[in-house]
N, C-alpha and C positions, 0 to 999 in steps of 0.2 A: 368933708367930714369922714374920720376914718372907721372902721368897722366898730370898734373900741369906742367911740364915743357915740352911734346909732343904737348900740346896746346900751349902755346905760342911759341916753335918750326916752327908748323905749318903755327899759325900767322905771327910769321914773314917773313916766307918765302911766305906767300900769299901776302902780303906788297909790299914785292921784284915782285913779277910778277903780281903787278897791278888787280887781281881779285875781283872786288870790290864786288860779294856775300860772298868770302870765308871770306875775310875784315870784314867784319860785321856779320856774322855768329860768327869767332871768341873774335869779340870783345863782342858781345852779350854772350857767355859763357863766358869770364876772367870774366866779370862784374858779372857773379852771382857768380863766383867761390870768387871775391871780397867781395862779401855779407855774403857769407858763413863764410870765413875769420872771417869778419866783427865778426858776429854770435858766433862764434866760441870761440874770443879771448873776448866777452863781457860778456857771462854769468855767471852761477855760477859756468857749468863745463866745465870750460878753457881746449882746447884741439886744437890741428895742428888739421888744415883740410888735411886730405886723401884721397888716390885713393878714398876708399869706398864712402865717401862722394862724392865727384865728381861723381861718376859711378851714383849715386842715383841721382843727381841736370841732370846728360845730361837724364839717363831714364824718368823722368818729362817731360823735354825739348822737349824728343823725342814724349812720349803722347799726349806735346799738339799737337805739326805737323800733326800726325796720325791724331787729332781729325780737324784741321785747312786743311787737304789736303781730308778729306771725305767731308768737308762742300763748297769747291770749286771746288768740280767733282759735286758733288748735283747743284750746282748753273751755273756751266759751266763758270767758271773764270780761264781759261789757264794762264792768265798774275801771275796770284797770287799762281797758283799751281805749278810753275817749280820755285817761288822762295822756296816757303815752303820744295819741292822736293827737294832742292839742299839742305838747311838748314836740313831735315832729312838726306840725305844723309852723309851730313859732323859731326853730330852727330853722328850717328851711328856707324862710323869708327873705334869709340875710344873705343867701348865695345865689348865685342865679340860676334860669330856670334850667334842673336836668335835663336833658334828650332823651326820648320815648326809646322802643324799645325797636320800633321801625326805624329811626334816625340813627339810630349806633348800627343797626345792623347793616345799612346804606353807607355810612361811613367809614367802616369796618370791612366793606367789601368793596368800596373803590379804594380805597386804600392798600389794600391786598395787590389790588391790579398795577394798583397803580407803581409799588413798588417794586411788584411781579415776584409777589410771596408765593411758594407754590409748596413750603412743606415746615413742619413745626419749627423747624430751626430756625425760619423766620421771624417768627413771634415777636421776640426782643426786638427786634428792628420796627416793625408794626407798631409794639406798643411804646417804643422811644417819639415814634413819630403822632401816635392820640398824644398823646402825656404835652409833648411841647405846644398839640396846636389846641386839644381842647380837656385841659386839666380842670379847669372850673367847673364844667356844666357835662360832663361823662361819667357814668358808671362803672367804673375801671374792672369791677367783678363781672356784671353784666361782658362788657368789651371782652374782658379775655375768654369767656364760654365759647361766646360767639367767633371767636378768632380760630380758636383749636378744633371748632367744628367745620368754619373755611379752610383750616388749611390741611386739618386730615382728609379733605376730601380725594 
């Protein structure tokens, strides 16, 4: 079953038990997943929208939330941070689980060794090599902090 039809899976069955964040969380992703569609079949290189794609439109999604649920703990707006909360939470369901903040930075430093990165010009090499082996479940923002403070060392 591909991503595309677990989502509207979902939705429908949120429909059915009347959840009217989950309602709108989902309809708020078909609609981009629609755009993309959209996108997709208009330009010059026509191609089916995919999991991959979709996995990339909910990580955005998820970014903005992160960024939307740090600005309403800063502000002290509970009413708006448990909707945001739920809408991260029902996005993030669909990708698999992130690596902590201990595991990127273990990975991120045998990796270093292992390439034998030893100064920022290495980076792009480092971050070619996260990206191929774990582009789903890493924090690409988080990895590159952590990169440029290994490798200025």
């Amino acid at each position: 079953m591909s991503l595309k039809e677990k989502i509207n899976n979902n939705y429908q069955n949120s429909l059915k038990t009347k959840d009217k964040a989950e309602i709108s969380t989902y309809r708020l992703i078909l609609s981009a997943i629609k755009d993309i569609d959209i996108a997709n079949r208009s330009g010059p290189n026509k191609k089916e929208t995919d999991d991959s794609d979709i996995k990339k439109l909910l990580k955005k999604m998820i970014k903005q939330r992160v960024e939307s649920i740090d600005i309403y703990k800063k502000n002290n707006r509970q009413d708006l941070l448990e909707v945001e909360q739920k809408e991260y939470d029902i996005l993030s369901s669909f990708l698999p689980k992130q690596l902590t903040d201990e595991e990127t930075k273990k990975i991120c430093s045998d990796l270093v060794n292992a390439l034998g990165a030893n100064s920022i010009k290495d980076m792009g090499k480092v971050m070619g090599e996260l990206k191929k082996n774990y582009s789903d479940n890493l924090d690409f923002a988080k990895a590159g902090t952590l990169l440029k403070e290994l490798l200025n060392k």
